[in-house]
N, C-alpha and C positions, 0 to 999 in steps of 0.2 A: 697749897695746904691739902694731905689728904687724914681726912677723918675718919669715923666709925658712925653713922647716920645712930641717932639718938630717939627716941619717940616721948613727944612731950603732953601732956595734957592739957584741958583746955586752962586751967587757970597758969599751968607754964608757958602757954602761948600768948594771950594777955601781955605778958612782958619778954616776950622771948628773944626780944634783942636787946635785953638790959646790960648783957656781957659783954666785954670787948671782945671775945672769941667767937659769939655769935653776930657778934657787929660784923667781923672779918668776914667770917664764913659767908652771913647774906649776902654782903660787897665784892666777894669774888666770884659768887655762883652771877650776881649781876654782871659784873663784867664779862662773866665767862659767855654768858649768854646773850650780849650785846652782842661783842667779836663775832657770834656766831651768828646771827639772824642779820645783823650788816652784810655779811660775806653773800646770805642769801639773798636778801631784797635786791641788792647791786645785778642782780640778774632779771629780776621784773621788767617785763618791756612795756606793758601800760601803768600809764602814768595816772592815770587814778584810780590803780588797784594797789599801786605802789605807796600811795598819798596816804591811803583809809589805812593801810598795815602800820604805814610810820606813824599815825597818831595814835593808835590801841597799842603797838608795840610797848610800852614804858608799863602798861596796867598787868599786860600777859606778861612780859620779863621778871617782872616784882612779884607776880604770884607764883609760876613757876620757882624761883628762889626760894619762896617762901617754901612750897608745899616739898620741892626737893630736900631742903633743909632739914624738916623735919619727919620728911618719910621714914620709917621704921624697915630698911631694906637692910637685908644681912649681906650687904658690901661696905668697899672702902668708896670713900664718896672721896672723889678728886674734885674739888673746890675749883683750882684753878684753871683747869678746863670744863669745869661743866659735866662731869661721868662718874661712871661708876666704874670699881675697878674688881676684878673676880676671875681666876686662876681658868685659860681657856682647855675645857677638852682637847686631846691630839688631832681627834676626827669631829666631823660634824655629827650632830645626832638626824636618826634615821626615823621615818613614821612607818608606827604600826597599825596600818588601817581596819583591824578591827578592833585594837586597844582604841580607836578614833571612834569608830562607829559605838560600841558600848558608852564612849563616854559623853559622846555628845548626844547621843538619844536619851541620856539620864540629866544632863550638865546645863545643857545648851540655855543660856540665858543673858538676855537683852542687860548688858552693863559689863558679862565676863571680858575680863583681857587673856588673851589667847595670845601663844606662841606660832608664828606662823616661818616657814620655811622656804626660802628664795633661791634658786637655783637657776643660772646666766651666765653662759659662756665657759662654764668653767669655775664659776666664782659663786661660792653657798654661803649663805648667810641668813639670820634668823630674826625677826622683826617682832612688833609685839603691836596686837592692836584690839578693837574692841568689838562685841557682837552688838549690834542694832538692830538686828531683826531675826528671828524666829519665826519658820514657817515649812508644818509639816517633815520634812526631811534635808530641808537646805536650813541653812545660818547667812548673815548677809553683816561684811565686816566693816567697821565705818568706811575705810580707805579703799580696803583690797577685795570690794563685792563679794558675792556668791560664793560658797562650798558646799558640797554636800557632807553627810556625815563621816563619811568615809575622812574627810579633810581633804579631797579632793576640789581645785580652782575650778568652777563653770565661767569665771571670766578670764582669770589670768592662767593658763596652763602651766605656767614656772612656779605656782603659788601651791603652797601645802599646809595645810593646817598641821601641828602638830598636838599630842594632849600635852595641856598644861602639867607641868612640874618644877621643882626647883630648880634640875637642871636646863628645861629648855626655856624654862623665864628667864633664867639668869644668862642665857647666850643670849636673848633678846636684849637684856635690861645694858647688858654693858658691851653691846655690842661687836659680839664676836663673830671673826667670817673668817672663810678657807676657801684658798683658791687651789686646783686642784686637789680637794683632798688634803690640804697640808695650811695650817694655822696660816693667816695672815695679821695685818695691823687691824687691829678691834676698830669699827670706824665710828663717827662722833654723829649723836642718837641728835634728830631734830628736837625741838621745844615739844613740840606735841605729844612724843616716846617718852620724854623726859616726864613731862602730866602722868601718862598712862601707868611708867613706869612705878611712880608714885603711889599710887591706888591699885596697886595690887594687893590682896589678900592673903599673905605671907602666912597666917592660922591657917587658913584652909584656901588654897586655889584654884577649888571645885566653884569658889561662891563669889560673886564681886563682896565689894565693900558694902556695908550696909548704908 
């Protein structure tokens, strides 16, 4: 099933699965996201890190559904795999380090989702994650540590901030990547991305969500 992601208010969420359309839609974003966190946990080699994931697994899948379901993102929301779907640039996009620096010495705030940019072997690709810390002239990202303003990785050298915008949100949000230079298959965004992706700020993505 792919859709047009809908934005409901609060008294349309109250009964937001009173439709058999939005029955469907939750029921396949949960399956979608079952398949997927299955495939992952199957690779956990302690057994009681594995234990604690499979018993909150069912609360995070059912929220996820939920909040994906009804995020307000300007894609096609593919149901039955769990994604979003949105027409890839030919090339990857490029950082301008002092469009960076200007925007994060004005921007830079603890809850922003930022477009950050990955580069490995050959293969480029654009992730999306969150600032958690503010300090002086670095940002510090929940997953991919340290940058300075410039968007420049102080941990991961492969790692680049890019400034947020709709184009480079949206190569993060529906996962678009290029191996040499040249379009590959958009790969499938973890549960986490999928949250992040959610609570973006689509009015303005200078500002988190309030």
């Amino acid at each position: 099933m792919v859709t047009k992601n809908k934005q409901f208010n609060t008294s349309q969420q109250v009964e937001m699965w009173q439709t058999d359309a939005q029955k469907v839609l939750y029921a396949q974003l949960c399956n979608a996201f079952y398949q997927r966190e299955v495939q992952r946990l199957v690779a956990e080699p302690n057994g009681d890190r594995l234990r604690r994931q499979l018993k909150s697994l069912p609360y995070y899948i059912e929220r996820a559904a939920t909040r994906v379901a009804n995020a307000p993102l300007p894609f096609t929301l593919d149901a039955q795999n769990g994604g979003w779907l949105e027409k890839q640039k030919p090339i990857p996009p490029e950082a301008n380090l002092s469009a960076n620096e200007l925007f994060y010495q004005a921007h830079a705030k603890v809850g922003l989702i930022i477009p950050v940019l990955l580069q490995n072997h050959g293969q480029i690709r654009v992730r999306i994650d969150s600032i958690d810390q503010v300090a002086d002239t670095q940002l510090h990202c929940n997953e991919l540590g340290w940058f300075d303003f410039l968007g420049q990785g102080l941990e991961q050298q492969s790692a680049q901030l890019l400034k947020p915008s709709k184009t480079s949100l949206a190569a993060g949000c529906c996962g678009h990547q290029w191996q040499f230079s040249k379009r590959s298959t958009p790969r499938v965004l973890s549960l986490r991305e999928m949250l992040l992706a959610a609570n973006i700020n689509w009015r303005n993505v200078k500002r988190p969500l309030a």
